[in-house]
C-alpha positions as CSV (number, residue, x, y, z in Angstrom):
1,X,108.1,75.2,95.1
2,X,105.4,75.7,98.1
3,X,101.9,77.0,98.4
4,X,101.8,78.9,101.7
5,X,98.4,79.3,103.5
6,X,97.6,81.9,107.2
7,X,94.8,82.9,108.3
8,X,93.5,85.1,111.8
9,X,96.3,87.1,111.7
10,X,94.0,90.1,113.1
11,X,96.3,93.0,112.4
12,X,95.8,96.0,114.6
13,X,97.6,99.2,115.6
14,X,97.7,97.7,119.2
15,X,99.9,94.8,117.8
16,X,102.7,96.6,115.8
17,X,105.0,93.1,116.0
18,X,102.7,91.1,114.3
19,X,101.9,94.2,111.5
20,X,106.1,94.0,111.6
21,X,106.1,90.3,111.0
22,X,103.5,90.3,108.3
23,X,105.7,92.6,106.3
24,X,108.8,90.3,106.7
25,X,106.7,87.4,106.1
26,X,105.7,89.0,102.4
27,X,109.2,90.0,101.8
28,X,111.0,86.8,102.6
29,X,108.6,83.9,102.5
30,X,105.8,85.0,100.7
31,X,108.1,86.4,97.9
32,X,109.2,82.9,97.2
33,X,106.5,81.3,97.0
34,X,104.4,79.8,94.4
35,X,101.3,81.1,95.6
36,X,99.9,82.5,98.6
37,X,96.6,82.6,100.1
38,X,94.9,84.4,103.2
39,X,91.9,82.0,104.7
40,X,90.3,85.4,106.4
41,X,91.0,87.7,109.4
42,X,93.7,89.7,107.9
43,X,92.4,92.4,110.2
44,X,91.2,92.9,113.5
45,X,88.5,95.2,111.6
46,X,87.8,96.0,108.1
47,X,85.1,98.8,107.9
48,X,85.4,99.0,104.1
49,X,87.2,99.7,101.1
50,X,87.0,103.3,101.4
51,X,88.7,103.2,105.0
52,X,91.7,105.7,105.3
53,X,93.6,104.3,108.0
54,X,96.9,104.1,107.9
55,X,97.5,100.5,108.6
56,X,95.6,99.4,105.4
57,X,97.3,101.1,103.6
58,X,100.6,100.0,104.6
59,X,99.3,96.2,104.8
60,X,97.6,97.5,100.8
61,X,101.1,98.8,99.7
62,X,102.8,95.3,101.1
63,X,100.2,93.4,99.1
64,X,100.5,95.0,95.8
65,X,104.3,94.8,95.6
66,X,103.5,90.9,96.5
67,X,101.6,90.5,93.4
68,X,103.5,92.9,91.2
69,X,106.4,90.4,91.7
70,X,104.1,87.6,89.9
71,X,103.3,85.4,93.3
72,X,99.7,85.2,92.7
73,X,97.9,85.9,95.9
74,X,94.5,85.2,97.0
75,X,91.9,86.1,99.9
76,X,88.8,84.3,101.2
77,X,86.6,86.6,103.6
78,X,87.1,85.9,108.2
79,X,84.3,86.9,110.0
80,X,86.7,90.5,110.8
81,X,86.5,91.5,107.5
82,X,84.0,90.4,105.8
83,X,83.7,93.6,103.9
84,X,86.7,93.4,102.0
85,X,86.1,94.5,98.2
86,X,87.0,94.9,95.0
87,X,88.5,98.2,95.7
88,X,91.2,96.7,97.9
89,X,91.6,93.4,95.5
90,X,92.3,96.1,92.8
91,X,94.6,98.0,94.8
92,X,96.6,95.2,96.0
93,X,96.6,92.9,92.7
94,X,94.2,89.9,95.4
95,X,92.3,87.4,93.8
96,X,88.6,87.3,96.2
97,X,87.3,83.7,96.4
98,X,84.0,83.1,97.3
99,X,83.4,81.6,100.7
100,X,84.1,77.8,100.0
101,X,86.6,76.9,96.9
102,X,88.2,73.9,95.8
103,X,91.6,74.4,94.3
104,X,94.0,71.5,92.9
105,X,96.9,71.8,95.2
106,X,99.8,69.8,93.2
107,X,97.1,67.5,92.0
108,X,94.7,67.0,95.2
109,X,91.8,68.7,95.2
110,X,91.6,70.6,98.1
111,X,88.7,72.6,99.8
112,X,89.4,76.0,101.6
113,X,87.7,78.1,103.6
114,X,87.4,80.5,106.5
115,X,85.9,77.7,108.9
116,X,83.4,80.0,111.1
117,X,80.6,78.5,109.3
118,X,81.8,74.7,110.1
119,X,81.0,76.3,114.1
120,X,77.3,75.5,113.7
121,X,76.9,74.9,117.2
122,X,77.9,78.5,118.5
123,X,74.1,79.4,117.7
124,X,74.3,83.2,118.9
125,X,77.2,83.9,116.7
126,X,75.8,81.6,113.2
127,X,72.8,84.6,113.8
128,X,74.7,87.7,114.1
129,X,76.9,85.7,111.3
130,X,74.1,86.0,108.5
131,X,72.5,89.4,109.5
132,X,77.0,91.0,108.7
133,X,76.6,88.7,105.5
134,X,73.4,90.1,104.0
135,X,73.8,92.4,101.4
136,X,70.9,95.1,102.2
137,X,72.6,95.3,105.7
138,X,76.1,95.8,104.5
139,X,75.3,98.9,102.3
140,X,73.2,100.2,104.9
141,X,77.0,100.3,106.9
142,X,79.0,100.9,104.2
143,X,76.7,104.3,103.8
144,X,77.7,105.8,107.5
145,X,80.6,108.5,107.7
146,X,84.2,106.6,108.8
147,X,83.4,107.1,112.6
148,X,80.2,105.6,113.2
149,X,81.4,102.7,111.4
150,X,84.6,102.7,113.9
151,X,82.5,103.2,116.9
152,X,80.3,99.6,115.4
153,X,83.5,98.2,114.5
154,X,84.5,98.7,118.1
155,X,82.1,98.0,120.1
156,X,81.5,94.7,118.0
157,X,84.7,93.6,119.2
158,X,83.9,94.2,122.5
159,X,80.7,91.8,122.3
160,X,82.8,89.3,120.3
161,X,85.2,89.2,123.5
162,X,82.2,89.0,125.8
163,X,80.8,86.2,123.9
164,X,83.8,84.1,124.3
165,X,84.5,84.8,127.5
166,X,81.2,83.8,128.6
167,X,80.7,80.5,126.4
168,X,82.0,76.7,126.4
169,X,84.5,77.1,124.4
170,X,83.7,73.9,123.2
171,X,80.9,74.9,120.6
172,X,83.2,77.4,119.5
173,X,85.0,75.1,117.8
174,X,83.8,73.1,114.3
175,X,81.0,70.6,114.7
176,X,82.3,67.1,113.0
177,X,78.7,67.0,111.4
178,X,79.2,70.4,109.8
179,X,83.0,69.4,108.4
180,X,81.6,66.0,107.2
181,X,78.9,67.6,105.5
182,X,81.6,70.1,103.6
183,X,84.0,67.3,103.0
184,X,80.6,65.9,101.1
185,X,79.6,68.8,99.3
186,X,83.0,69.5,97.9
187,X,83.8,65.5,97.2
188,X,87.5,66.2,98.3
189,X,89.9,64.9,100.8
190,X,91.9,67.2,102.1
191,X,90.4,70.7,104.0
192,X,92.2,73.9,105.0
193,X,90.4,76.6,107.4
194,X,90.7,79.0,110.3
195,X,89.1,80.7,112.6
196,X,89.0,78.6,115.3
197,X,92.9,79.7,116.4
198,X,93.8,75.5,117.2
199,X,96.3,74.5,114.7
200,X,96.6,71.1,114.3
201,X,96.8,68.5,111.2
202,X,93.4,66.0,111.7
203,X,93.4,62.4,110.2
204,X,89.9,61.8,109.5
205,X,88.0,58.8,108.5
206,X,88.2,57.8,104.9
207,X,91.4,59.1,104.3
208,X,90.0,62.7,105.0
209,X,92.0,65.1,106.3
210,X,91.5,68.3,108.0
211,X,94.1,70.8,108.6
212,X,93.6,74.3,111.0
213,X,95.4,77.3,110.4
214,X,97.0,79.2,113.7
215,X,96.2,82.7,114.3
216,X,98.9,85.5,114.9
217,X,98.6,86.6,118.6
218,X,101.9,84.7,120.4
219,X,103.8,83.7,117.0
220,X,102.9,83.7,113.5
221,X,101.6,80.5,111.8
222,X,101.7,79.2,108.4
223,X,101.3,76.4,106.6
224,X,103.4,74.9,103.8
225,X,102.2,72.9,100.8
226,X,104.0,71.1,98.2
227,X,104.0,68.5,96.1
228,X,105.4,65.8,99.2
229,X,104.0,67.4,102.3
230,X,102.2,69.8,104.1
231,X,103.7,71.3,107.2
232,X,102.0,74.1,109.5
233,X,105.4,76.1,110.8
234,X,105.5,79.0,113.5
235,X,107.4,82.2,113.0
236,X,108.9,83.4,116.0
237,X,107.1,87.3,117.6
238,X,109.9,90.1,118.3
239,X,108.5,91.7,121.0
């Protein structure tokens, strides 16, 4: 059997082929599995668990008949939707994890996480990074009808585009002293993350290794762990 890990898949109305793959994904692959887990960025936005739009429902629906089959499934918070909550882990059977977990992946210890906050050198977006995560500023949101939050949600996309199109892209990506310092902290071998869309499978030093999850923009990407191996695969777009 396999463990199956994605991440950044950023769903949005304005991508209705990667929504479509998703769904195919959780009926074919995902059904099969041992376990599944989602490293973050599920959505483009998540405004909170009280938002009525019809594509988190649909993704919600998809989810719980997931679980209700018995694949346990779980879901550590991306920087788009932070702000998932226990109302949507109730309605879709998900298991939250806290920001950094260690699990025992068929006997190695393995730590997993979103990866934004290994990207300590992208100084502008660490800031606006712990003013989303503190909690007096998130019910402050959460309080605001549907549409304001929208027109935030929005716009914050907007600044998040400007901001990467106007920085070097190379402290965007994770700082070796930050990963080296989470490798540490966790006393494992083996990391799995996101966020920084640039798959690959890193040998480290020490017999450390470090594998990035794709995102979902030109193909889907996943990766596959079992026993043996683990294997990052692409799932072809239907455009």
């Amino acid at each position: 059997m396999t463990t199956l890990f994605i991440s950044d898949l950023h769903l949005d109305d304005s991508r209705p082929a990667v929504t479509a793959l998703f769904m195919a994904w959780l009926h074919e692959a995902a059904a099969r599995a041992d376990a599944v887990y989602i490293l973050g960025d599920l959505f483009e936005a998540y405004i909170g668990d009280d938002d009525d739009a019809a594509l988190i429902a649909t993704v919600g629906d998809a989810l719980r008949l997931l679980t209700d089959s018995g694949v346990p499934a779980y879901f550590v918070h991306g920087n788009r939707d932070f702000l998932v909550g226990p109302r949507f882990a109730t309605r879709t059977g998900l298991r939250l994890l806290p920001d950094t977990s260690v699990v025992d992946l068929y006997g190695t210890p393995t730590l997993l996480l979103h990866g934004d906050t290994l990207c300590v050198a992208d100084i502008a977006y660490q800031r606006v990074r712990v003013q989303l995560r503190d909690l007096a500023w998130q019910q402050q949101f959460l309080a605001q009808p549907l549409a304001a939050r929208r027109t935030f949600a929005a716009q914050a996309r907007a600044d998040s585009a400007k901001h990467t199109g106007s920085t070097d892209v190379s402290i965007m990506d994770v700082t070796p002293a930050a990963v080296d310092d989470a490798f540490a902290d966790a006393g494992v071998q083996r990391m799995i993350h996101g966020h920084t869309h640039r798959p690959a499978v890193h040998s480290l030093s020490a017999g450390r290794q470090r594998i990035v999850l794709g995102d979902w923009y030109e193909q889907g990407s996943v990766l596959r762990v079992d026993a043996d191996q683990s294997v990052l695969t692409t799932l072809p777009l239907s455009i």
